[in-house]
C-alpha positions as CSV (number, residue, x, y, z in Angstrom):
1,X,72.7,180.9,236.6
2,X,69.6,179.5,237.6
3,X,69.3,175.6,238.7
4,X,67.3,174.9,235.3
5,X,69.9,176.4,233.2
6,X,72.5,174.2,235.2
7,X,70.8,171.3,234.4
8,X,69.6,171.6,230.9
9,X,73.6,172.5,230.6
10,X,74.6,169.4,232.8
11,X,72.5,166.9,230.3
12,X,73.4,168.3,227.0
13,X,70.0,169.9,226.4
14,X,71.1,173.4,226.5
15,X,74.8,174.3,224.4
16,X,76.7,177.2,223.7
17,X,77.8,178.2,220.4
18,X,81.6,179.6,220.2
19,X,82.4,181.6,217.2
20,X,85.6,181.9,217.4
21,X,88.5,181.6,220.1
22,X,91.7,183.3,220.1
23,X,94.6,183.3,222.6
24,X,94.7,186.3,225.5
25,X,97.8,187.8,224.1
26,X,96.0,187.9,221.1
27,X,92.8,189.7,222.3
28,X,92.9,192.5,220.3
29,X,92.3,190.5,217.6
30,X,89.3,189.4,219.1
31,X,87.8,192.9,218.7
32,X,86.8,193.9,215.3
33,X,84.8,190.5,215.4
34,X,82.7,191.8,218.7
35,X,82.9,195.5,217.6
36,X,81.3,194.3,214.3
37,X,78.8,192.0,215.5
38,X,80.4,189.0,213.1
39,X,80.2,186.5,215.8
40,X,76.8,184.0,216.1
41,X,78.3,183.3,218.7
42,X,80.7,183.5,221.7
43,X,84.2,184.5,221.7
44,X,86.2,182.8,223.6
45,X,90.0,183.9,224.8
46,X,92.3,181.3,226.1
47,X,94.7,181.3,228.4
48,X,97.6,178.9,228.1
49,X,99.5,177.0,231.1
50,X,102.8,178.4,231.9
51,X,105.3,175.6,231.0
């Protein structure tokens, strides 16, 4: 990432759009949505804290 991008990012100017998120030991859920070019946006996995 270039230092613009960073800071257009840093003061709000620039955003990203998340379609959808789902959890990593869901990811193949996440699939079909990529595979069929639903998303407008990104699609996010998560990863949760081990308790």
């Amino acid at each position: 990432m270039s230092f613009a991008v960073l800071e257009l990012w840093s003061t709000g100017r620039l955003r990203m759009s998340v379609h959808a998120t789902f959890p990593l030991a869901e990811a193949a859920r996440a699939h079909p949505t990529l595979e069929g070019r639903e998303n407008l946006g990104r699609v996010v996995l998560t990863v949760e804290a081990e308790t």
